[in-house]
C-alpha beads as a LAMMPS data file, in Angstrom:
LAMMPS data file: protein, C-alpha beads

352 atoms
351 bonds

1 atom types
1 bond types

-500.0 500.0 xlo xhi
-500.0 500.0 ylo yhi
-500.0 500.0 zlo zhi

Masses

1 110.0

Atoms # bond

1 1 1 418.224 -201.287 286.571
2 1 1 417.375 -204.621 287.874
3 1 1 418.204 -208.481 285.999
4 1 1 415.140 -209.493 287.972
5 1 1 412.860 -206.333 286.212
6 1 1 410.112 -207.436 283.390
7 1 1 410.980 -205.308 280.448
8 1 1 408.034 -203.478 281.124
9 1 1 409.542 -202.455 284.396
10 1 1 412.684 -201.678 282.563
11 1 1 411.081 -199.519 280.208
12 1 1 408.796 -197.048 282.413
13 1 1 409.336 -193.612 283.127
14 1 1 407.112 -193.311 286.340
15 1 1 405.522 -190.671 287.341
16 1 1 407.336 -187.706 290.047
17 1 1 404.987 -186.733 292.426
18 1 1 405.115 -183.097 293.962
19 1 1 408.573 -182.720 296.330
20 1 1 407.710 -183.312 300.064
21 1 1 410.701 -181.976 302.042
22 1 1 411.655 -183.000 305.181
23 1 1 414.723 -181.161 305.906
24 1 1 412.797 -177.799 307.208
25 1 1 409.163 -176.195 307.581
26 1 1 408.198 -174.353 303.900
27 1 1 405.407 -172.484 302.877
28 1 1 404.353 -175.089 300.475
29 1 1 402.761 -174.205 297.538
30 1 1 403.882 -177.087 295.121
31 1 1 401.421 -179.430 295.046
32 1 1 397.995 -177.794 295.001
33 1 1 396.427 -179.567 298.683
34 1 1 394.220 -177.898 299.723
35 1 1 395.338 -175.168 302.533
36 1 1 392.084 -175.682 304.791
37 1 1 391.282 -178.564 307.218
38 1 1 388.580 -180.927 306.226
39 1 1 385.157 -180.758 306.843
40 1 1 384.521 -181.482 310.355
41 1 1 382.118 -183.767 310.179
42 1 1 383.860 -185.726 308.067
43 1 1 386.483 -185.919 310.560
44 1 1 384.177 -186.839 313.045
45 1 1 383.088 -189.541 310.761
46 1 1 386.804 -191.157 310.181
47 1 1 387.190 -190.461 313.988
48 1 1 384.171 -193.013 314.626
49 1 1 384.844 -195.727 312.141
50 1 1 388.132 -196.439 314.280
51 1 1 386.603 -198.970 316.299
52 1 1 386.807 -202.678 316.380
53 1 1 385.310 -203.000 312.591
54 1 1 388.279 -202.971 311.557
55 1 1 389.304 -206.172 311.851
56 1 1 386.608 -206.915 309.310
57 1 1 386.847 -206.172 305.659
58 1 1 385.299 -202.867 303.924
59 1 1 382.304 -203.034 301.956
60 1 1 383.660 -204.331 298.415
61 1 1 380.947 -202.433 296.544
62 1 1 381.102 -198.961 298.743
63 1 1 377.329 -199.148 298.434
64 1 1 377.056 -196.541 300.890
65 1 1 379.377 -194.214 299.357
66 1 1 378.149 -194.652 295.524
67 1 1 375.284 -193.663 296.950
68 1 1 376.148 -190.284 298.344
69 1 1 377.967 -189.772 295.322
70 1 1 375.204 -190.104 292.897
71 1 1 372.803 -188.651 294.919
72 1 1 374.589 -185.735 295.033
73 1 1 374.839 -185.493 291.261
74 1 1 371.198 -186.630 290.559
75 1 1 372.488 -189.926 288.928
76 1 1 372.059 -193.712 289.889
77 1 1 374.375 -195.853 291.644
78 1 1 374.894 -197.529 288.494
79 1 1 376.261 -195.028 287.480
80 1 1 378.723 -193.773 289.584
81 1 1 382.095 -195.616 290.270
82 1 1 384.571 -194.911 293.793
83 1 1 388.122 -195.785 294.145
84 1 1 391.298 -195.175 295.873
85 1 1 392.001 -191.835 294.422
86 1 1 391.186 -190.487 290.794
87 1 1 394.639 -191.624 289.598
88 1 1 393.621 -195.310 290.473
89 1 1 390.308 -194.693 288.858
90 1 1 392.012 -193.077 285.927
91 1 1 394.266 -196.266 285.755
92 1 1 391.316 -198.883 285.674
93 1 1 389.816 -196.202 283.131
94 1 1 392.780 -196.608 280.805
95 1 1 392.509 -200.052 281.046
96 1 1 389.152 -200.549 280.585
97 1 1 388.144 -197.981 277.531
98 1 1 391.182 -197.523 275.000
99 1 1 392.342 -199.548 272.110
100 1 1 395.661 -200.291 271.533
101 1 1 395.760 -200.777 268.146
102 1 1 394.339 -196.746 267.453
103 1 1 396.013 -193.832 269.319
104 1 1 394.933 -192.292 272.652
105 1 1 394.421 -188.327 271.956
106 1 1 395.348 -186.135 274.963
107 1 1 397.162 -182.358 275.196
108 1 1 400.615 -182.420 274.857
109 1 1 400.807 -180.126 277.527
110 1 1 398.582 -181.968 280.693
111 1 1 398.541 -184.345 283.307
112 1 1 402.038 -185.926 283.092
113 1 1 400.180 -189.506 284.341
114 1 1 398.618 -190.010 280.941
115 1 1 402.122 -190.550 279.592
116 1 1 402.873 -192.882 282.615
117 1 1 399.429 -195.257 281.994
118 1 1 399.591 -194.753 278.076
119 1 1 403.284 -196.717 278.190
120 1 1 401.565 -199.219 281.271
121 1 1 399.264 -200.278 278.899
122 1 1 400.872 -200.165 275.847
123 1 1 398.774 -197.219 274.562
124 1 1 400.348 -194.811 271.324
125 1 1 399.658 -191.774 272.361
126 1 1 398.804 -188.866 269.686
127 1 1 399.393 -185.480 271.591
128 1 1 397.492 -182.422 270.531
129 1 1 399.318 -179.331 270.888
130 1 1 397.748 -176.476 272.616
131 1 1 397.797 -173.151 270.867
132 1 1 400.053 -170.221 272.035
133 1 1 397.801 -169.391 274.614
134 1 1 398.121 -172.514 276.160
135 1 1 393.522 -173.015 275.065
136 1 1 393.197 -176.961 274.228
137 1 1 392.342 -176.949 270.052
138 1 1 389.297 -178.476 270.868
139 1 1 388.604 -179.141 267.119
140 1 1 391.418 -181.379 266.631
141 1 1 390.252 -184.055 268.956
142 1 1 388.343 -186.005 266.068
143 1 1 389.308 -189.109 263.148
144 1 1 390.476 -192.700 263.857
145 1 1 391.702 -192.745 267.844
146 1 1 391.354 -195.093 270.429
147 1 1 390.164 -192.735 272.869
148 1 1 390.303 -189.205 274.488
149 1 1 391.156 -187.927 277.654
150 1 1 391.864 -184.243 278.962
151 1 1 391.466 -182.537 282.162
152 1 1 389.351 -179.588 282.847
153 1 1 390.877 -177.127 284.206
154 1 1 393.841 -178.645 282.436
155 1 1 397.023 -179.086 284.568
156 1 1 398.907 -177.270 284.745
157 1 1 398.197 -174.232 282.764
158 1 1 394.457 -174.298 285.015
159 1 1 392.386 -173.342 282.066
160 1 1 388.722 -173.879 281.853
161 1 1 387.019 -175.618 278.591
162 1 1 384.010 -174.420 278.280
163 1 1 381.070 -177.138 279.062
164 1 1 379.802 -176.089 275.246
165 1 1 382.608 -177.212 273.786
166 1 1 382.676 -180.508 275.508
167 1 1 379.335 -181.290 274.788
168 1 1 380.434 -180.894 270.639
169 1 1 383.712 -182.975 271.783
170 1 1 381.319 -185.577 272.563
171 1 1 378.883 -185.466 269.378
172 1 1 382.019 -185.263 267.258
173 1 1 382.915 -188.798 269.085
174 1 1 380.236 -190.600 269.624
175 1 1 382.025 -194.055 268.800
176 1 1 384.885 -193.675 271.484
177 1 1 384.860 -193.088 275.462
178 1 1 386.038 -189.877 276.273
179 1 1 386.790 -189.442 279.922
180 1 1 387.476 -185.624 281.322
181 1 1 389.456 -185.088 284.330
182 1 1 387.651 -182.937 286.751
183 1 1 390.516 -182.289 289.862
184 1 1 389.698 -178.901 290.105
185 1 1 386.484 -178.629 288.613
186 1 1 384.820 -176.703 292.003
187 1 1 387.234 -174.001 291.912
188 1 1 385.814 -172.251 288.591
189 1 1 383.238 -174.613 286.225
190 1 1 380.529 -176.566 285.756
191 1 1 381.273 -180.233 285.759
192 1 1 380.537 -182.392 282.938
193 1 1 378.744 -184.942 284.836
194 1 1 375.353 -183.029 283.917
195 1 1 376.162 -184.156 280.308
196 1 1 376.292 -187.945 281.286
197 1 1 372.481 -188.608 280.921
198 1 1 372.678 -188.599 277.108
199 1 1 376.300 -188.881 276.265
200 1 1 376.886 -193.294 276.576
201 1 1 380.667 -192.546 275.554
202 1 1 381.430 -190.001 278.335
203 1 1 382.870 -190.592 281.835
204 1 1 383.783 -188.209 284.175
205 1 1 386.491 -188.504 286.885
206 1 1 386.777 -186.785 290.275
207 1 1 388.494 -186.793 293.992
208 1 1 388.013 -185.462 296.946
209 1 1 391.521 -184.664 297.351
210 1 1 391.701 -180.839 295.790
211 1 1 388.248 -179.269 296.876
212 1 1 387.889 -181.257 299.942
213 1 1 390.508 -181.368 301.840
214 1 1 390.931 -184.618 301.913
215 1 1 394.025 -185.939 299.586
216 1 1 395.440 -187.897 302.235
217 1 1 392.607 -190.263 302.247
218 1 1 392.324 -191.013 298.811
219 1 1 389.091 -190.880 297.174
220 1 1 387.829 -191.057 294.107
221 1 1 384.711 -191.196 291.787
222 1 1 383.664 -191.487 288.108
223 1 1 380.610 -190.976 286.450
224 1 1 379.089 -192.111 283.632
225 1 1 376.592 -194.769 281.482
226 1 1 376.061 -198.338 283.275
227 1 1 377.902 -199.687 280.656
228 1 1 380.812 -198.054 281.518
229 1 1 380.822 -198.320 284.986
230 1 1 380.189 -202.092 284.608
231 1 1 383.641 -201.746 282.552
232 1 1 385.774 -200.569 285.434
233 1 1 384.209 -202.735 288.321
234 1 1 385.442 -205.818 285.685
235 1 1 389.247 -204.256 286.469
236 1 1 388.715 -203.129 289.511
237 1 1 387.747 -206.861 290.509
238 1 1 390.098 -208.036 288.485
239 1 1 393.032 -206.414 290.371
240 1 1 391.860 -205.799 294.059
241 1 1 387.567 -205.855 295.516
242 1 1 388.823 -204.179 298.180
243 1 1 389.989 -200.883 297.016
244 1 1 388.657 -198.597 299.791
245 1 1 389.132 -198.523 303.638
246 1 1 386.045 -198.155 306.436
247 1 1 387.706 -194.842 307.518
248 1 1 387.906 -193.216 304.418
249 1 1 384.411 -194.799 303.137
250 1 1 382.942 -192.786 306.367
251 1 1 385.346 -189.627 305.715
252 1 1 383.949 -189.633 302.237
253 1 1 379.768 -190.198 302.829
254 1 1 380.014 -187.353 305.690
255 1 1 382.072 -184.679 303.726
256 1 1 379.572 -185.073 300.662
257 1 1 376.942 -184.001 302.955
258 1 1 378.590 -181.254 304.593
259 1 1 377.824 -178.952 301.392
260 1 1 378.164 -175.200 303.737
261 1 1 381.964 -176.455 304.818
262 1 1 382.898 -177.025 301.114
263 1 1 381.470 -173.905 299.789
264 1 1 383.020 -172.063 302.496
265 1 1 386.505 -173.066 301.908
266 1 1 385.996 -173.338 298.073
267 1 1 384.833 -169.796 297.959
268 1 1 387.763 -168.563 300.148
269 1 1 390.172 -170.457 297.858
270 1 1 389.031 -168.273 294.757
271 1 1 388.933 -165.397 296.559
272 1 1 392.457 -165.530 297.213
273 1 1 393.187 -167.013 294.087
274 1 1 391.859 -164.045 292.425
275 1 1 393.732 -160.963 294.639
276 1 1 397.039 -163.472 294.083
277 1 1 396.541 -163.187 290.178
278 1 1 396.012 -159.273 290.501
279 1 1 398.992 -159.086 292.453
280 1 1 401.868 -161.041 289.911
281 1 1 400.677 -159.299 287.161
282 1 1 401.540 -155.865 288.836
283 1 1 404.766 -157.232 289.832
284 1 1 405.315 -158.031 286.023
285 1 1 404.482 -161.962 285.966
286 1 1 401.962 -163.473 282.879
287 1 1 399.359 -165.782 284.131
288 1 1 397.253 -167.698 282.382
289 1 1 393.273 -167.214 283.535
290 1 1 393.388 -169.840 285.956
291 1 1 389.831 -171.709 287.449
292 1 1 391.775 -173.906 289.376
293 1 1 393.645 -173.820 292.917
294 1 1 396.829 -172.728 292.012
295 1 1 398.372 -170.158 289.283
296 1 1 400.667 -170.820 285.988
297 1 1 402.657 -167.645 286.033
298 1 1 405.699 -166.814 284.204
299 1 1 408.288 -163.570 284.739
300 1 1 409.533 -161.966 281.181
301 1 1 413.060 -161.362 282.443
302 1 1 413.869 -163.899 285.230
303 1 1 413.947 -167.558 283.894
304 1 1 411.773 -169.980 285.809
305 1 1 414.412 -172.094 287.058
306 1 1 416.326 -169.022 288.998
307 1 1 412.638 -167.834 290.118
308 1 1 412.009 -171.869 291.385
309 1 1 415.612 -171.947 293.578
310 1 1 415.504 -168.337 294.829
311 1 1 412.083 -169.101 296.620
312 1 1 412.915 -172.293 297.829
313 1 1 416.163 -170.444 299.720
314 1 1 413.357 -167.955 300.825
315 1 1 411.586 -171.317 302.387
316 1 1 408.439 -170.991 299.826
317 1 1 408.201 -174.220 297.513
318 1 1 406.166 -173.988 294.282
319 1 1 406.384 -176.695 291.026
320 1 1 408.623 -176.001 288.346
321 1 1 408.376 -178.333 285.021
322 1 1 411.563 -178.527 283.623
323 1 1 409.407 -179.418 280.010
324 1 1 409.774 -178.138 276.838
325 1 1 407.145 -174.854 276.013
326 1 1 406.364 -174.395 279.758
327 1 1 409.909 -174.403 280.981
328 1 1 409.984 -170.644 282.150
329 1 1 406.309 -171.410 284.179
330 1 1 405.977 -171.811 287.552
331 1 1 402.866 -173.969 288.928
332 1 1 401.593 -172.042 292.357
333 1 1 399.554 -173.703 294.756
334 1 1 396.899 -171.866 296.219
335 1 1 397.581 -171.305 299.829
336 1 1 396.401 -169.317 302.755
337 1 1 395.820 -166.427 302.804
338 1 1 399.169 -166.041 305.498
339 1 1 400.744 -168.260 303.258
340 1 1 400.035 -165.968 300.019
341 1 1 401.445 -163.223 301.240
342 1 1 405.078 -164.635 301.803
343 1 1 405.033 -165.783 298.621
344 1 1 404.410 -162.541 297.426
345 1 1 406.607 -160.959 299.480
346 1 1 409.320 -162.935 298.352
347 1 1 408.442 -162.707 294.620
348 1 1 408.931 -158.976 295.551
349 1 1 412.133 -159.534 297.068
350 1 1 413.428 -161.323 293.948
351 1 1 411.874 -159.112 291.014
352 1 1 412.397 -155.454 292.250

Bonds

1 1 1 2
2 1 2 3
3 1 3 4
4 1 4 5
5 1 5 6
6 1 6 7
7 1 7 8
8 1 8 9
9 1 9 10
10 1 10 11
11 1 11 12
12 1 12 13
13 1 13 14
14 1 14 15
15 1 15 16
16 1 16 17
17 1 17 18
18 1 18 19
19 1 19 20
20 1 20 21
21 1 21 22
22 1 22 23
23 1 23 24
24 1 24 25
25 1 25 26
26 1 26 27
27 1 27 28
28 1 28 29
29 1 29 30
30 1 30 31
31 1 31 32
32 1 32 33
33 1 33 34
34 1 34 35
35 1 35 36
36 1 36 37
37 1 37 38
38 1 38 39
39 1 39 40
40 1 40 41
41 1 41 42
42 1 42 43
43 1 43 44
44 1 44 45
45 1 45 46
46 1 46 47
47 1 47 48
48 1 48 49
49 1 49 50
50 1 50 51
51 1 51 52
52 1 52 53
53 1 53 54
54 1 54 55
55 1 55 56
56 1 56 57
57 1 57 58
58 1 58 59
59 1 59 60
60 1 60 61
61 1 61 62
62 1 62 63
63 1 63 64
64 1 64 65
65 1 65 66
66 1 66 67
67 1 67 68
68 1 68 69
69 1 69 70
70 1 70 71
71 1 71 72
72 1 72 73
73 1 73 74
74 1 74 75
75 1 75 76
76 1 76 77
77 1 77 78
78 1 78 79
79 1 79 80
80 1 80 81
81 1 81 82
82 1 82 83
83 1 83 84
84 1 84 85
85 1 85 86
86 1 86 87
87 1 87 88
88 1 88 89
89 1 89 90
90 1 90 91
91 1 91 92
92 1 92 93
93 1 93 94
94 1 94 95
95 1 95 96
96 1 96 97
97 1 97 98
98 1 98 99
99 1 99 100
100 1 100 101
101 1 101 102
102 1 102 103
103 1 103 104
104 1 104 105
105 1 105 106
106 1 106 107
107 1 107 108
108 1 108 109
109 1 109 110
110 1 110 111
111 1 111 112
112 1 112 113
113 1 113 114
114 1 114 115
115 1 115 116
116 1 116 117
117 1 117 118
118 1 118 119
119 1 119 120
120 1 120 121
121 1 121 122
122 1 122 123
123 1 123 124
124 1 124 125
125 1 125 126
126 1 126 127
127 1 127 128
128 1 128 129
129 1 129 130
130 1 130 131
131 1 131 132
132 1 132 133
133 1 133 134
134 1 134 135
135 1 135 136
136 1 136 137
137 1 137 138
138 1 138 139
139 1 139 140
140 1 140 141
141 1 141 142
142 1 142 143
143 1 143 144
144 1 144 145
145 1 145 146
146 1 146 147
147 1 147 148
148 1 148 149
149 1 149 150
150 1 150 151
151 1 151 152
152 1 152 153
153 1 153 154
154 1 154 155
155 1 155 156
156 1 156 157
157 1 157 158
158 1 158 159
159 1 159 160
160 1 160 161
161 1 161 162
162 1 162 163
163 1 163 164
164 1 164 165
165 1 165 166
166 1 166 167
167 1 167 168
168 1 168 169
169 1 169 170
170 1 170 171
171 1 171 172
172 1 172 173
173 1 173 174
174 1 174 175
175 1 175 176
176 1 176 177
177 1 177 178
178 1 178 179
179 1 179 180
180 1 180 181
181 1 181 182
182 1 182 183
183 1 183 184
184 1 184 185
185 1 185 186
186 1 186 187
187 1 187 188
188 1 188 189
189 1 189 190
190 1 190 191
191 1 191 192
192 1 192 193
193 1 193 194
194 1 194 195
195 1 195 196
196 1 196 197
197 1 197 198
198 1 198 199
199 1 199 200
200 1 200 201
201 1 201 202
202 1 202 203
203 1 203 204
204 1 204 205
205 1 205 206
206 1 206 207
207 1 207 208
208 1 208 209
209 1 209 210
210 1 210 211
211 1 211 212
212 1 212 213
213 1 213 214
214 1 214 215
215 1 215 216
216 1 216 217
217 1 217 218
218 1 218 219
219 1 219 220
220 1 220 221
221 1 221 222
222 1 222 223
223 1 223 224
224 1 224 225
225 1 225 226
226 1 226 227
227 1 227 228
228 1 228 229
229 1 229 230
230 1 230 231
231 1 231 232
232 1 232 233
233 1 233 234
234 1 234 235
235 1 235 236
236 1 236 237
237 1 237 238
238 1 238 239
239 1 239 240
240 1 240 241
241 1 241 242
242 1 242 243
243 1 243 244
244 1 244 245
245 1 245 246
246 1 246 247
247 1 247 248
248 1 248 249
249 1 249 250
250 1 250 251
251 1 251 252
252 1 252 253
253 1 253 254
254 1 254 255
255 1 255 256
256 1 256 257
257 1 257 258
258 1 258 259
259 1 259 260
260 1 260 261
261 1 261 262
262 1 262 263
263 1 263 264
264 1 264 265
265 1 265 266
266 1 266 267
267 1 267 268
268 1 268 269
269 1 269 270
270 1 270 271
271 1 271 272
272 1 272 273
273 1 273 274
274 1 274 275
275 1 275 276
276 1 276 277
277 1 277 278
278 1 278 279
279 1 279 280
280 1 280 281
281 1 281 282
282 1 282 283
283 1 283 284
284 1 284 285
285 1 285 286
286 1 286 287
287 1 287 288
288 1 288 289
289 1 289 290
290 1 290 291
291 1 291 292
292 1 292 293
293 1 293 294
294 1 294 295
295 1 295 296
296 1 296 297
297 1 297 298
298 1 298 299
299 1 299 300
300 1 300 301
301 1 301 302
302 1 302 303
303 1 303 304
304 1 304 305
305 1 305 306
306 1 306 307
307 1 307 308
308 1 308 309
309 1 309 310
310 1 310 311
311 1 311 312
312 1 312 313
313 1 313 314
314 1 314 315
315 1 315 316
316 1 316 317
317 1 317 318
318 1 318 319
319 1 319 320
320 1 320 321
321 1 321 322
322 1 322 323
323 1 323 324
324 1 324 325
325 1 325 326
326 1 326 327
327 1 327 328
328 1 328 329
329 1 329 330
330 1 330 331
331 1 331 332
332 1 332 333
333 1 333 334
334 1 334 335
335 1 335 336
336 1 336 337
337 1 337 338
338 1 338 339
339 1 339 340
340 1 340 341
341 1 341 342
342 1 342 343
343 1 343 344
344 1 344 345
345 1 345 346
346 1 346 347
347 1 347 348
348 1 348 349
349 1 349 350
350 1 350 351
351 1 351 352
């Protein structure tokens, strides 16, 4: 700790990312990119836009972009928001939409950022605790609060909330924004952003990162009324105009139009998903019914921990949470198909 650290400084607990080794190659499976190239036309895109236009600033408003984006969700540019990746739009979103002086309802077992931006902005959070099957009590997301927010498919147990029971989260709230967290929405559901015609309170938050391909350009989008949009272009111009780059504004216009690639890939993801799941469960693993890209799996005998170090030594890396309830789950990425069979094969190695 640092004499020149605010005491905000002092008092976070950031956020720790996924590991990225560097000491030798790994089938990595830890934190759930995407195991398929981009679309190619979206690399073509970013390959074009390196030209001399960049010496000149990106469009501040992404006009082209929002555009895409909306159109290709039937809403209005003024109502659809981009940014540098969904955790930046989640952190204007936190900024923007919760009171302080209420709580901020979320799962207590979720997206470990919430924490992270709760304490940031000196939000009191009020976690909900999912039931024994790890389903979100939908129910108990109601009373005095300053504000909901939830992923679906949460993370990391990849379980689906119905878009029924959103749509009653949202009549049960009308007076407070709830925002859902759709990362891994195309691997299983039906997004939430078809509810954003008649819902004022609701936003919904995306990225390009899981479904395509694309989390090293960071890009990311929210939808919802103008009102709230209006709300995070007031902190997003408030803290930088120029949040996104003319390579990864043409990345992101050409890979929302290349809708074959990203069903192609998306479909092969599940697919493998889906023989993956068969196969832990007849090697003795639990696993929760996952719609995302990756698997929440747990072994009745072997402790997570000792599952977690024996298939790093067998050069396969997957996400343990060292947390309490979900400290004998591992989090598996959803790789190749290649890639899905070592880890299999080593789970095999280890359990029998």
């Amino acid at each position: 700790m640092s004499k020149f650290w605010s005491p905000l400084a002092a008092s976070l607990v950031p956020y720790v990312p996924g590991e990225q080794p560097k000491d030798k190659t790994y089938v990595k499976l830890n934190t759930n990119e995407n195991p398929y190239p981009p679309s190619p036309a979206a690399l073509k895109a970013m390959e074009d836009a390196v030209n001399d236009d960049l010496r000149l600033y990106p469009d501040p408003t992404c006009d082209e972009l929002v555009r895409a984006a909306a159109n290709y969700y039937g809403l209005s540019p003024e109502q659809t928001f981009v940014g540098n990746g969904s955790d930046e739009v989640l952190a204007f979103a936190f900024a923007a939409f919760f009171d302080p002086a209420k709580p901020l309802l979320f799962p207590d077992i979720t997206y470990s950022f919430y924490k992270v931006y709760a304490k940031l902005y000196g939000l009191s959070p009020k976690l909900i605790p999912l039931d024994e099957e790890f389903n979100i009590p939908m129910e108990q997301f109601q009373g005095e609060h300053g504000g909901i927010i939830m992923p679906n498919p949460n993370a990391p147990t990849a379980q689906l909330i119905p878009l029924s029971e959103i749509r009653s989260l949202l009549e049960r709230n009308p007076d407070n924004v709830v925002i859902i967290d759709e990362a891994y929405i195309d691997f299983g559901g039906v997004s939430a952003v078809t509810l954003v015609p008649q819902f004022p309170n609701l936003l919904v938050v995306q990225t390009l990162s899981k479904s395509r391909s694309l989390a090293g350009l960071r890009v990311g989008f929210a939808f919802g009324s103008e009102e709230l949009i209006d709300g995070l272009n007031r902190i997003k111009n408030s803290f930088n105009s120029y949040t996104m780059d003319r390579v990864a504004l043409r990345g992101a216009v050409a890979s929302l139009t290349d809708e074959a690639y990203f069903r192609e890939t998306t479909d092969k993801v599940v697919a493998t998903r889906e023989r993956v799941a068969r196969q832990v469960k007849e090697l003795g693993f639990r696993s929760t019914d996952s719609k995302a890209n990756f698997l929440f799996i747990e072994h009745p005998a072997i402790p997570a921990s000792e599952l977690f170090a024996e298939l790093r030594e067998r050069g396969v890396l997957v996400r343990y949470f060292n947390s309490p309830r979900i400290d004998n789950y591992l989090r598996v990425s959803i790789g190749t198909d290649e890639e899905m069979n070592t880890f299999v094969g080593a789970l095999k190695e280890i359990v029998e």
